[in-house]
Gaussian input, Z-matrix of N, CA and C with variables (Angstrom, degrees):
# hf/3-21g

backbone

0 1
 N
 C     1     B1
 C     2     B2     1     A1
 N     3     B3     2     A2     1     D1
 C     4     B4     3     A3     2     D2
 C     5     B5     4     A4     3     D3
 N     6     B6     5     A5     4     D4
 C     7     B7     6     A6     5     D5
 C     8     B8     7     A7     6     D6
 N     9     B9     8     A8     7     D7
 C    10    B10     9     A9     8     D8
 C    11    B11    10    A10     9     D9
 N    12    B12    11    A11    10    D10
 C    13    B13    12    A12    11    D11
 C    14    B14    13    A13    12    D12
 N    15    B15    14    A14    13    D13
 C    16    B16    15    A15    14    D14
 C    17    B17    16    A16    15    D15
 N    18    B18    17    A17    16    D16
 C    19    B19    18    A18    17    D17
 C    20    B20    19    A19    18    D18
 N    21    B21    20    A20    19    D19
 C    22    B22    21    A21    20    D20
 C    23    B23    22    A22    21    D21
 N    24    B24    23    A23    22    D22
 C    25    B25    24    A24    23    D23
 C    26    B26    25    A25    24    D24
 N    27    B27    26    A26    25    D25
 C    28    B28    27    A27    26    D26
 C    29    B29    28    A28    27    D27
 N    30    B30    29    A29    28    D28
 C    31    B31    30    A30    29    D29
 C    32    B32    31    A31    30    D30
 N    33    B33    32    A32    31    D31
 C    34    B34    33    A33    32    D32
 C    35    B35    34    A34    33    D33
 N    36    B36    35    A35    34    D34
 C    37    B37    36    A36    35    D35
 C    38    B38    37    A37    36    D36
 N    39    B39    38    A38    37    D37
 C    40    B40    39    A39    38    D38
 C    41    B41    40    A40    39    D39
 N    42    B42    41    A41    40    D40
 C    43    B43    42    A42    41    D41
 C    44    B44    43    A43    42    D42
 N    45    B45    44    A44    43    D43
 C    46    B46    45    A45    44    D44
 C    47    B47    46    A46    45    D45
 N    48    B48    47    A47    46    D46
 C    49    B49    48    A48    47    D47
 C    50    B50    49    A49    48    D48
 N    51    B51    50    A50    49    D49
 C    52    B52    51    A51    50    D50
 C    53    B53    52    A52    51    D51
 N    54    B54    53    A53    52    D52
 C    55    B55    54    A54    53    D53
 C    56    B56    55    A55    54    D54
 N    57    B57    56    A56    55    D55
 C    58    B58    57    A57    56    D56
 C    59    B59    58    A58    57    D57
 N    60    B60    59    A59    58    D58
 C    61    B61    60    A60    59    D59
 C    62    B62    61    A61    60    D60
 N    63    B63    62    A62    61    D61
 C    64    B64    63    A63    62    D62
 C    65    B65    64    A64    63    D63
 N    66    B66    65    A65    64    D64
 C    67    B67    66    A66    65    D65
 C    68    B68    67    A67    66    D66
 N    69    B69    68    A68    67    D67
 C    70    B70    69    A69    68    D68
 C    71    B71    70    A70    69    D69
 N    72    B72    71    A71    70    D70
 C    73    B73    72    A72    71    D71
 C    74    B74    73    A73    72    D72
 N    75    B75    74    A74    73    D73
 C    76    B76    75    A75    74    D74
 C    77    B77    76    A76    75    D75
 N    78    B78    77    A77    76    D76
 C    79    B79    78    A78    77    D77
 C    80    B80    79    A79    78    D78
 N    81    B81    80    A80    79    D79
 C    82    B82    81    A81    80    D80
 C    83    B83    82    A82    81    D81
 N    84    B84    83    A83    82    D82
 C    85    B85    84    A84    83    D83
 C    86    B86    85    A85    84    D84
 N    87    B87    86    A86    85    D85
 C    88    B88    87    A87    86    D86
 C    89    B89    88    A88    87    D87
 N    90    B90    89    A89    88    D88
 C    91    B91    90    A90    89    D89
 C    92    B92    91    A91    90    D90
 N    93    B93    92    A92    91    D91
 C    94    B94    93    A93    92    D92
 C    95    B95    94    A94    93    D93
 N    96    B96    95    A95    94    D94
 C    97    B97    96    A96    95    D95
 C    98    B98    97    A97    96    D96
 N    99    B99    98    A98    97    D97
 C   100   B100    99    A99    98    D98
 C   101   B101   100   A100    99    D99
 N   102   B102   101   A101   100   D100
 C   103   B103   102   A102   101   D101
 C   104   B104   103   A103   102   D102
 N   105   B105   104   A104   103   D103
 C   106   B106   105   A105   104   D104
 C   107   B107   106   A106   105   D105
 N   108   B108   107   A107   106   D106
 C   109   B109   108   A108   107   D107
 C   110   B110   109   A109   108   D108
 N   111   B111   110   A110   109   D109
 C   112   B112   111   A111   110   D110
 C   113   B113   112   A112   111   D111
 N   114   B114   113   A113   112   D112
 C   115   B115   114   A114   113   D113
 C   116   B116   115   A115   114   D114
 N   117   B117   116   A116   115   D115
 C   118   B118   117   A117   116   D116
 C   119   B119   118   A118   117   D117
 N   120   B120   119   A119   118   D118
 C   121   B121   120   A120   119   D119
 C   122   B122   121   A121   120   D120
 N   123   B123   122   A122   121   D121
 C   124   B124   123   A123   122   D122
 C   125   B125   124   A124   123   D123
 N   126   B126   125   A125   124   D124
 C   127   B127   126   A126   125   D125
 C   128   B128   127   A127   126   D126
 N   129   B129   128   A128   127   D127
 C   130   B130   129   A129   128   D128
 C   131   B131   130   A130   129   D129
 N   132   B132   131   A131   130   D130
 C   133   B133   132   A132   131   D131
 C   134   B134   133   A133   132   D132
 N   135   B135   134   A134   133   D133
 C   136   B136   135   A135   134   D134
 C   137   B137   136   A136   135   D135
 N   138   B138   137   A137   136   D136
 C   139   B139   138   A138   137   D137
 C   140   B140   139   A139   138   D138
 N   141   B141   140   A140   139   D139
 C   142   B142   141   A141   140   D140
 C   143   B143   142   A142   141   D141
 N   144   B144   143   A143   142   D142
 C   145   B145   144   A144   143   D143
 C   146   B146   145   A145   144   D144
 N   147   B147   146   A146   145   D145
 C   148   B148   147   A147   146   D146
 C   149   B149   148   A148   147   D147
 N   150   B150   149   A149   148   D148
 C   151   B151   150   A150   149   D149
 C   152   B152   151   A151   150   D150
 N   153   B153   152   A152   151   D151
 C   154   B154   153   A153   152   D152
 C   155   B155   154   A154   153   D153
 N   156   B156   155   A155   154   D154
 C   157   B157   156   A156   155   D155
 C   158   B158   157   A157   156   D156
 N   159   B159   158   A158   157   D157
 C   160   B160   159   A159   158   D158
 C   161   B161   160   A160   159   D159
 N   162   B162   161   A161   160   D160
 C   163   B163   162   A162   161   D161
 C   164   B164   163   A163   162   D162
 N   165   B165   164   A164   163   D163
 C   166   B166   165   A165   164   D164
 C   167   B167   166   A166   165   D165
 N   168   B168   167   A167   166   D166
 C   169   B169   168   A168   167   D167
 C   170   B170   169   A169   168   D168
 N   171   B171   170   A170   169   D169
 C   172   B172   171   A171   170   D170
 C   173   B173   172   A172   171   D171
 N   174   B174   173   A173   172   D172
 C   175   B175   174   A174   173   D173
 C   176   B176   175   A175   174   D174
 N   177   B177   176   A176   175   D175
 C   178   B178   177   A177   176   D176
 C   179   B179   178   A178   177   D177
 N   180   B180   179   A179   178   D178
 C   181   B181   180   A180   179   D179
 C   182   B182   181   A181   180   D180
 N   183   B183   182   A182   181   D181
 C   184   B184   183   A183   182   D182
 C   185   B185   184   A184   183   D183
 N   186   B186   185   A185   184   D184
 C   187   B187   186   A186   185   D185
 C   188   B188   187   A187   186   D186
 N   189   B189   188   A188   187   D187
 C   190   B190   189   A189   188   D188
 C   191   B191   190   A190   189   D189
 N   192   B192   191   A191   190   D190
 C   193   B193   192   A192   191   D191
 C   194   B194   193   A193   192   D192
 N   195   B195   194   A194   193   D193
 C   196   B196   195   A195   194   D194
 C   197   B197   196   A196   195   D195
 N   198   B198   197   A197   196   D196
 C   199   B199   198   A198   197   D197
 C   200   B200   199   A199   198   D198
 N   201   B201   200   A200   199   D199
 C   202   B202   201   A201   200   D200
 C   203   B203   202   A202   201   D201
 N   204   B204   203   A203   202   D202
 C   205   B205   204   A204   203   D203
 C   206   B206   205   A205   204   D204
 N   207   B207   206   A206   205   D205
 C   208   B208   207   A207   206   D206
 C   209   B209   208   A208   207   D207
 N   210   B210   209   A209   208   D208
 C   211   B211   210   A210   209   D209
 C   212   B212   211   A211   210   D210
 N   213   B213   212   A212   211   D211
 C   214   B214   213   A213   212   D212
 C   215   B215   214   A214   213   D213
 N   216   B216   215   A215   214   D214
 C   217   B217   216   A216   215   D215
 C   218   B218   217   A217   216   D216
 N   219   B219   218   A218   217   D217
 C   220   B220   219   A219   218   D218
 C   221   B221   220   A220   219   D219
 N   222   B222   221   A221   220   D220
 C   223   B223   222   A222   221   D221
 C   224   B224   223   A223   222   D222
 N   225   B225   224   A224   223   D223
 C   226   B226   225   A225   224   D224
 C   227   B227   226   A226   225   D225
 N   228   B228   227   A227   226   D226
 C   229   B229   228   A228   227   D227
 C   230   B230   229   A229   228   D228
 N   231   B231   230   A230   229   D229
 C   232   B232   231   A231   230   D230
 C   233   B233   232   A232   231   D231
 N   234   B234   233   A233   232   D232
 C   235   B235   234   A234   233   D233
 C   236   B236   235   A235   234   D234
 N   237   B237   236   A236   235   D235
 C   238   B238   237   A237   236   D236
 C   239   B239   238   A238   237   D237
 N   240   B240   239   A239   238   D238
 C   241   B241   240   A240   239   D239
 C   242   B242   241   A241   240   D240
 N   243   B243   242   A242   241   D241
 C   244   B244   243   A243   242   D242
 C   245   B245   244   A244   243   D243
 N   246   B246   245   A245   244   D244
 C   247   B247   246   A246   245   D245
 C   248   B248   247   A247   246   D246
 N   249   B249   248   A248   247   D247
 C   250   B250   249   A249   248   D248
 C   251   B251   250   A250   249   D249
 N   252   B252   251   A251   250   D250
 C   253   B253   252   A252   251   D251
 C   254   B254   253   A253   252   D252
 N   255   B255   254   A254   253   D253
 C   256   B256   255   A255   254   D254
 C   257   B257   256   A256   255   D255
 N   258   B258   257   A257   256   D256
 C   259   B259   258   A258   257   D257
 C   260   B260   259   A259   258   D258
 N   261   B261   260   A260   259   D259
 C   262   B262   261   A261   260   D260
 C   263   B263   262   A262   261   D261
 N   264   B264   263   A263   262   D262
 C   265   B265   264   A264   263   D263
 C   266   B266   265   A265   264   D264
 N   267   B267   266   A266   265   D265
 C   268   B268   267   A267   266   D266
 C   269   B269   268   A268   267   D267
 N   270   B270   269   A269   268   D268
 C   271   B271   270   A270   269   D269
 C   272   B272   271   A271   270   D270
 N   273   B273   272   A272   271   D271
 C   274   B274   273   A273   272   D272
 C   275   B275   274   A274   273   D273
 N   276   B276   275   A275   274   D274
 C   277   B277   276   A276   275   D275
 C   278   B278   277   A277   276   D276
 N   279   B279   278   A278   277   D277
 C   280   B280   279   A279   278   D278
 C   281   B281   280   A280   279   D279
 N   282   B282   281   A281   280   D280
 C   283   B283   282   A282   281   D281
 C   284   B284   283   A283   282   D282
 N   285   B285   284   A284   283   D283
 C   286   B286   285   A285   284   D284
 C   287   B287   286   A286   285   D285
 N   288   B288   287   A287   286   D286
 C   289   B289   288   A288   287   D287
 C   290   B290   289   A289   288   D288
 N   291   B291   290   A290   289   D289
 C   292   B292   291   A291   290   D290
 C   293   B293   292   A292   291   D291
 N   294   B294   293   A293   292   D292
 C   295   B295   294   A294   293   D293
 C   296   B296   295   A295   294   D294

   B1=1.4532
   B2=1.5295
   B3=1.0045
   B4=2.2994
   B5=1.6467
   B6=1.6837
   B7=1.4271
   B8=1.9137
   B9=1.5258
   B10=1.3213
   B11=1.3953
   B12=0.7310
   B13=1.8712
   B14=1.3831
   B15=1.2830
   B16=1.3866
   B17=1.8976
   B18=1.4198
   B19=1.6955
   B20=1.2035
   B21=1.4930
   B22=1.3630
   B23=1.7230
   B24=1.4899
   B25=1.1449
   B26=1.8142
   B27=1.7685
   B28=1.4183
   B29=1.4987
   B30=1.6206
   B31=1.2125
   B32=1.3839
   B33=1.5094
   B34=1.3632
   B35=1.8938
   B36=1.5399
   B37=1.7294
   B38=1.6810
   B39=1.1656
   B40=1.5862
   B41=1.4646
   B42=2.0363
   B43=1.0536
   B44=1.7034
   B45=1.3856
   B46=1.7318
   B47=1.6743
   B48=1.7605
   B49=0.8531
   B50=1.6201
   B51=0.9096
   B52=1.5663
   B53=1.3248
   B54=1.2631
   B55=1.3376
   B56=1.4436
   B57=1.5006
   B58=1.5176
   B59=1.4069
   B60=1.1954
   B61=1.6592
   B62=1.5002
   B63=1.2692
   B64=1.5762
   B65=1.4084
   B66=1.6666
   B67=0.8192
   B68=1.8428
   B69=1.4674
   B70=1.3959
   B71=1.7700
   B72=1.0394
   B73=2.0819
   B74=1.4042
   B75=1.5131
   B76=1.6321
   B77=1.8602
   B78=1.2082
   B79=1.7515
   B80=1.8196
   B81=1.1711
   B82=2.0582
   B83=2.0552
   B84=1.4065
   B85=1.4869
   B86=1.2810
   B87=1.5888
   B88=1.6381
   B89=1.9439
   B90=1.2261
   B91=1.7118
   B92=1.4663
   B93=1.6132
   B94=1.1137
   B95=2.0952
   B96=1.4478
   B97=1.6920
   B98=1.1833
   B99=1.2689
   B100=1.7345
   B101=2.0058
   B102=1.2221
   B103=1.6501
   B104=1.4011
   B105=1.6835
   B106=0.9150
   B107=1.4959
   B108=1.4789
   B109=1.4408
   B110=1.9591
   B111=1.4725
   B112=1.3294
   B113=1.5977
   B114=0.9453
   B115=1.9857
   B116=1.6094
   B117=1.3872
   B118=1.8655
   B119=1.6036
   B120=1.2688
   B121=1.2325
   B122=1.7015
   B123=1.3600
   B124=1.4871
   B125=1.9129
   B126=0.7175
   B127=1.3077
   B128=1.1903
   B129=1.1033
   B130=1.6465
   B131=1.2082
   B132=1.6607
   B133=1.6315
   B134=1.5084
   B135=1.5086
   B136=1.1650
   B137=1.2070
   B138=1.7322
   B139=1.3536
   B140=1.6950
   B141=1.4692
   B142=1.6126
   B143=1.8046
   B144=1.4200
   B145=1.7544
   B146=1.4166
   B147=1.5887
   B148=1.2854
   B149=1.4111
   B150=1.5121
   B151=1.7220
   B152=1.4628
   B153=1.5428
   B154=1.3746
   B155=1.6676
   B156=0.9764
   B157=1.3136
   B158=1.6043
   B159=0.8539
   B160=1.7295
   B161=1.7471
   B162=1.1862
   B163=0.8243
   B164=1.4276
   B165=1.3636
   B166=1.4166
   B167=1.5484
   B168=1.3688
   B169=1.9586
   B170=1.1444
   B171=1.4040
   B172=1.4080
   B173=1.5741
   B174=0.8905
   B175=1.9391
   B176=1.3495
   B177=1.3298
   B178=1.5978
   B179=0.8450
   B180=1.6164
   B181=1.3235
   B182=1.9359
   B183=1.0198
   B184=1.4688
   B185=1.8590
   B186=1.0361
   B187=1.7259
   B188=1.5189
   B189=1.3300
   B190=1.9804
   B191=1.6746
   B192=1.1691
   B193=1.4901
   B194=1.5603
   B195=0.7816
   B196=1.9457
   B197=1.4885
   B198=1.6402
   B199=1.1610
   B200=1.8049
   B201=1.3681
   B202=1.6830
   B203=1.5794
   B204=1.4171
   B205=1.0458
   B206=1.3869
   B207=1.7025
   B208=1.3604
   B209=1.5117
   B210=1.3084
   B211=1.9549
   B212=1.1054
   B213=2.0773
   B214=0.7699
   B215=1.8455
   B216=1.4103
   B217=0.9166
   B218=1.6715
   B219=1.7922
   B220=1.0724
   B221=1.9917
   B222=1.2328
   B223=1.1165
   B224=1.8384
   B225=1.6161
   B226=1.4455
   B227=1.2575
   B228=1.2272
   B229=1.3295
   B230=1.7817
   B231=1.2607
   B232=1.1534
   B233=1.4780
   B234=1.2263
   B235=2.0485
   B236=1.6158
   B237=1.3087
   B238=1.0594
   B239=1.6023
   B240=1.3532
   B241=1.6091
   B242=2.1043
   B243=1.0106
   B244=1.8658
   B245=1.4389
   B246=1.8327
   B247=1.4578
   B248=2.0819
   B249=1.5268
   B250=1.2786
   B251=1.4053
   B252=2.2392
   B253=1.1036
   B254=1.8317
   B255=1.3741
   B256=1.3642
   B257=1.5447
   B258=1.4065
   B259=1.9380
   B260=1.5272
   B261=1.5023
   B262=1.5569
   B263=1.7608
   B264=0.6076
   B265=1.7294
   B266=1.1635
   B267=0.9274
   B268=2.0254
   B269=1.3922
   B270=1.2719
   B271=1.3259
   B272=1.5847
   B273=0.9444
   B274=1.7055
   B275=1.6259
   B276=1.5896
   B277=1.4867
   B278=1.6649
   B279=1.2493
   B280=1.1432
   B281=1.9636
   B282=1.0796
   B283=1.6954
   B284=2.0363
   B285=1.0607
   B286=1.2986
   B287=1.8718
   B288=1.2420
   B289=1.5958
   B290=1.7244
   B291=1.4272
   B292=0.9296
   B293=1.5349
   B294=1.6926
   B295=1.6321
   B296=1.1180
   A1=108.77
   A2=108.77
   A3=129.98
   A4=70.48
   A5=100.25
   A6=107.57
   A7=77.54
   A8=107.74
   A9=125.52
   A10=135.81
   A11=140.65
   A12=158.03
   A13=104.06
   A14=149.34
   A15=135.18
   A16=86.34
   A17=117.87
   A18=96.29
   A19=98.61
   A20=86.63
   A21=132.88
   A22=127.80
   A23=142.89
   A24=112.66
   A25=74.32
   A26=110.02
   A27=112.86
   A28=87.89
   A29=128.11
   A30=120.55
   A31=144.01
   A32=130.43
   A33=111.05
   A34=99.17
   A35=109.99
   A36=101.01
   A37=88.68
   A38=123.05
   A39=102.39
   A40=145.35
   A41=86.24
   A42=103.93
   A43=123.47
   A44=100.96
   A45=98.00
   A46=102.19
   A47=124.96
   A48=112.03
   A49=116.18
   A50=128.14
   A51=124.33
   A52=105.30
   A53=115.22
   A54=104.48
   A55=156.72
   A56=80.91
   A57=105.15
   A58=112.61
   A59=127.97
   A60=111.51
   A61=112.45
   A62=116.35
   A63=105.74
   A64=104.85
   A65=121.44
   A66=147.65
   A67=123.03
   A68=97.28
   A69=88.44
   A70=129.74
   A71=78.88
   A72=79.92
   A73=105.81
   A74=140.92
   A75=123.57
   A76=111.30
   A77=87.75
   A78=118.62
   A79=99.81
   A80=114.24
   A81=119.89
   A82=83.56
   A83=111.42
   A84=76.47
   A85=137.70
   A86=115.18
   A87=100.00
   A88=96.54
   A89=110.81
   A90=86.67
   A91=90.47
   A92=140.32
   A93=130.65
   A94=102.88
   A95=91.50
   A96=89.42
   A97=136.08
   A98=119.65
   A99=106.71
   A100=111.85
   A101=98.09
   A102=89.83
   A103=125.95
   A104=107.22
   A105=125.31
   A106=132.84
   A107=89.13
   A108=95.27
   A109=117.56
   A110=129.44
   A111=93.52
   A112=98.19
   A113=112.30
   A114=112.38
   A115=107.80
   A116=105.03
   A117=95.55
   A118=90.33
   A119=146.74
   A120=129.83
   A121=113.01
   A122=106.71
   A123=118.37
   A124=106.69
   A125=153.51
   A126=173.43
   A127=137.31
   A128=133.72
   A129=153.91
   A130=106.27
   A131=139.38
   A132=132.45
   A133=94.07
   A134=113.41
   A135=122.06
   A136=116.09
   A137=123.90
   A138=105.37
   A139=88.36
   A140=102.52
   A141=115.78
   A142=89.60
   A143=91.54
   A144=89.66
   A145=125.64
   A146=118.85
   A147=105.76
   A148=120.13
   A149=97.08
   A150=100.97
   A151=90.53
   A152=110.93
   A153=146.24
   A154=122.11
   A155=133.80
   A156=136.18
   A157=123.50
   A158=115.43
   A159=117.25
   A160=141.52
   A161=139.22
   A162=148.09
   A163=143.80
   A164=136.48
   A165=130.11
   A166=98.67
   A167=102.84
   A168=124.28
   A169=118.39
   A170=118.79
   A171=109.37
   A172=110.37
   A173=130.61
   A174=125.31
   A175=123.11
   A176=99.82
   A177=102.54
   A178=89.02
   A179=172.61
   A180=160.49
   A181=83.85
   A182=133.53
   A183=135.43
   A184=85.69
   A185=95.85
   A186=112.11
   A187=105.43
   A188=105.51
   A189=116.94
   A190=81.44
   A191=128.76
   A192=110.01
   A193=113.77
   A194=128.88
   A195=133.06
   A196=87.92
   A197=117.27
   A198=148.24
   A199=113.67
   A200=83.60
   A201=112.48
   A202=73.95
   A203=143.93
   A204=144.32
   A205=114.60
   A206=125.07
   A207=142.30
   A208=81.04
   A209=114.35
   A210=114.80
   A211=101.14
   A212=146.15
   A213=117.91
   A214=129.85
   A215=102.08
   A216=114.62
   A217=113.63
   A218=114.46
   A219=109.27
   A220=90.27
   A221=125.03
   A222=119.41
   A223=135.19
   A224=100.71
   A225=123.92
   A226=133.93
   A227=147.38
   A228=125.89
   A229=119.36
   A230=111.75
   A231=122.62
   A232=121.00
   A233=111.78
   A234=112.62
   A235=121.29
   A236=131.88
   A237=132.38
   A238=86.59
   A239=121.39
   A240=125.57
   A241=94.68
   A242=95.73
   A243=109.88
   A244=76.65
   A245=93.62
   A246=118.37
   A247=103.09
   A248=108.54
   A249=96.98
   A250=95.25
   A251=110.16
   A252=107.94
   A253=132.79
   A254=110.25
   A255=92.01
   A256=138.73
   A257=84.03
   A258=73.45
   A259=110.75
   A260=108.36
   A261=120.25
   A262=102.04
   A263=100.15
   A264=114.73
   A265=111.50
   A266=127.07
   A267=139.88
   A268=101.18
   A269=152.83
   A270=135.30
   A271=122.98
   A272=88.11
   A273=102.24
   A274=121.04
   A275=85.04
   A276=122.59
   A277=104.58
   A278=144.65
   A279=142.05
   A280=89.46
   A281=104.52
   A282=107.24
   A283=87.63
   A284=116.36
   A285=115.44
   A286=98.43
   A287=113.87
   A288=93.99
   A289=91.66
   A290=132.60
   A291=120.08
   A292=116.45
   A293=113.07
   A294=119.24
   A295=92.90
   D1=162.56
   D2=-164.76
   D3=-85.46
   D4=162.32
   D5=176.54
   D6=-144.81
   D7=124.13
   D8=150.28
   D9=-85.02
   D10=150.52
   D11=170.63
   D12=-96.99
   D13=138.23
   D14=168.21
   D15=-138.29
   D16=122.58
   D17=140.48
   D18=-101.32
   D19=174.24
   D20=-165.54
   D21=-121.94
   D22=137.62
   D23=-150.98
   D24=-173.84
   D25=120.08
   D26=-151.05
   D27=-92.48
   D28=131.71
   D29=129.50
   D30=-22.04
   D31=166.92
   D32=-169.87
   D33=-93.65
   D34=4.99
   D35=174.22
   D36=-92.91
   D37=-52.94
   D38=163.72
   D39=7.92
   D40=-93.02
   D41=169.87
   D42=-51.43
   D43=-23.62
   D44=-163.87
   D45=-89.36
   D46=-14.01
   D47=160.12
   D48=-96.52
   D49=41.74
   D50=-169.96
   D51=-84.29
   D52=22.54
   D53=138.37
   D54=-96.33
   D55=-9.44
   D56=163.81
   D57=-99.27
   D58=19.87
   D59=-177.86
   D60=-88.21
   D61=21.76
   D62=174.88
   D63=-107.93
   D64=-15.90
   D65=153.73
   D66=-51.65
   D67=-64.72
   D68=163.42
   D69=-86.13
   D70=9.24
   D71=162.90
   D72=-109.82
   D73=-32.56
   D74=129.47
   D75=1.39
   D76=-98.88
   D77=-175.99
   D78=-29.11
   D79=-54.55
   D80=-159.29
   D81=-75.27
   D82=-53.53
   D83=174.62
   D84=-78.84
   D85=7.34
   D86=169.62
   D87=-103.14
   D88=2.64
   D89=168.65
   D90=-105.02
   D91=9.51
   D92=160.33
   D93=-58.01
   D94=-81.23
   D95=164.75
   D96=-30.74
   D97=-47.16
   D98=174.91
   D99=-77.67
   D100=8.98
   D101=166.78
   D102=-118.62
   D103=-3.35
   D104=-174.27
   D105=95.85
   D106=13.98
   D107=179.43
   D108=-95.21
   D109=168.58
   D110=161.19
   D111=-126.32
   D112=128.81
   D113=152.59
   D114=-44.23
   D115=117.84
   D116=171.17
   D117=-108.14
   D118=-40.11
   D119=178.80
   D120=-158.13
   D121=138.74
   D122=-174.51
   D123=-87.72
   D124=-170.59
   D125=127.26
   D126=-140.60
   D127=136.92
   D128=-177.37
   D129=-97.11
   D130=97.93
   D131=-160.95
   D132=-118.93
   D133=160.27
   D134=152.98
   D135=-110.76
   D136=158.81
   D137=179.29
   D138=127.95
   D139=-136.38
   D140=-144.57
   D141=-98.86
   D142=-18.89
   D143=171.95
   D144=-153.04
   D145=161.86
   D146=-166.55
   D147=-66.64
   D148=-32.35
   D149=-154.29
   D150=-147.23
   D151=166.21
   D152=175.27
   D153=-125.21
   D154=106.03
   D155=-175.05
   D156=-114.23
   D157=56.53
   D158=177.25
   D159=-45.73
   D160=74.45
   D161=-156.08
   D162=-117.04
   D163=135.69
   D164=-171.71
   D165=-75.03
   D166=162.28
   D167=140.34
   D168=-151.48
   D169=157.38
   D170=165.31
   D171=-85.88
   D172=-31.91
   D173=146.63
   D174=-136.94
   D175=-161.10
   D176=-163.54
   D177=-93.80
   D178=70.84
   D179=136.52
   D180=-119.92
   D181=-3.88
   D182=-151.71
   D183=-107.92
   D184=-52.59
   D185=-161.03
   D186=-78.98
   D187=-26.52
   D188=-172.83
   D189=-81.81
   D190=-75.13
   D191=-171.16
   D192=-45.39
   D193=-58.08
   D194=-175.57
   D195=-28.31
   D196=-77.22
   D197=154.71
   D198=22.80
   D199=-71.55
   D200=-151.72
   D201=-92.44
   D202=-63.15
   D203=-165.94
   D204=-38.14
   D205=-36.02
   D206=-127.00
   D207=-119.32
   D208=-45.97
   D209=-167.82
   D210=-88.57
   D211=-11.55
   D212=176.16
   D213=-71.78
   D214=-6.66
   D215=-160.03
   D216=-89.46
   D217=0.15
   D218=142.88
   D219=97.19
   D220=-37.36
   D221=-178.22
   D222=-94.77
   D223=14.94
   D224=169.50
   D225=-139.59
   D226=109.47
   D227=158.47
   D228=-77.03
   D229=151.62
   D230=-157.99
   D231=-136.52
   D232=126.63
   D233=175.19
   D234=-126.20
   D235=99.86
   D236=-121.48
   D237=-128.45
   D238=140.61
   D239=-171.18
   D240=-140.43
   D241=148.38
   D242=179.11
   D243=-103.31
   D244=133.60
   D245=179.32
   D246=-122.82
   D247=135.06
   D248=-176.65
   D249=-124.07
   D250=137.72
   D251=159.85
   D252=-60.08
   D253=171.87
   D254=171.26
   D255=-72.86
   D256=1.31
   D257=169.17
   D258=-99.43
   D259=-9.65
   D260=162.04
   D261=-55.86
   D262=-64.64
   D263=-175.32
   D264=-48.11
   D265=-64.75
   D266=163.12
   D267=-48.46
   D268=-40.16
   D269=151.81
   D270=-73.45
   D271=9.65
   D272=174.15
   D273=-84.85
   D274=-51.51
   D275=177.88
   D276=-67.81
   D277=-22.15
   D278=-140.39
   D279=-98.75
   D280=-15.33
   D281=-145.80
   D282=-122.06
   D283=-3.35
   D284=-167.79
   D285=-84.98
   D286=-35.37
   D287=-173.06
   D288=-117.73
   D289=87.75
   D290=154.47
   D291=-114.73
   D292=158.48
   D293=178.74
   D294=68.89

């Protein structure tokens, strides 16, 4: 499975429910599971953003729903980058100097 990075950065309906956001990151990983996605780890950041969300898919049509799922809800904006391990990378690399 693709492994994503998403931050995260709370709106002001967000922020005003932030009391439930441990609650709704509960909730995003079990509709992570029923789509096939998995949450491997949530975070609470300070700094340039609120949050950190780390996650599998088996593709990007997998991860755009999570995605779309996560922003409909009005309480995050979100910027999401495909992250590759290093043996991702080393087959990456294999194809970079050919001909």
């Amino acid at each position: 499975m693709a492994t994503f990075i998403t931050t995260i950065k709370f709106t002001q309906q967000g922020i005003k429910g932030i009391d439930e956001t441990t609650k709704r990151a509960a909730a995003l990983k079990a509709a992570g599971r029923k789509i096939g996605a998995k949450i491997t780890d949530i975070y609470w950041t300070m700094g340039d953003h609120d949050g950190v969300l780390i996650f599998e898919a088996p593709d990007d049509e997998t991860a755009t729903t999570l995605l779309l799922h996560l922003g409909a809800s009005g309480n995050v904006h979100t910027t999401t980058v495909r992250a590759f391990t290093a043996a991702e990378m080393d087959k990456i690399l294999t194809k970079v100097h050919v001909g």
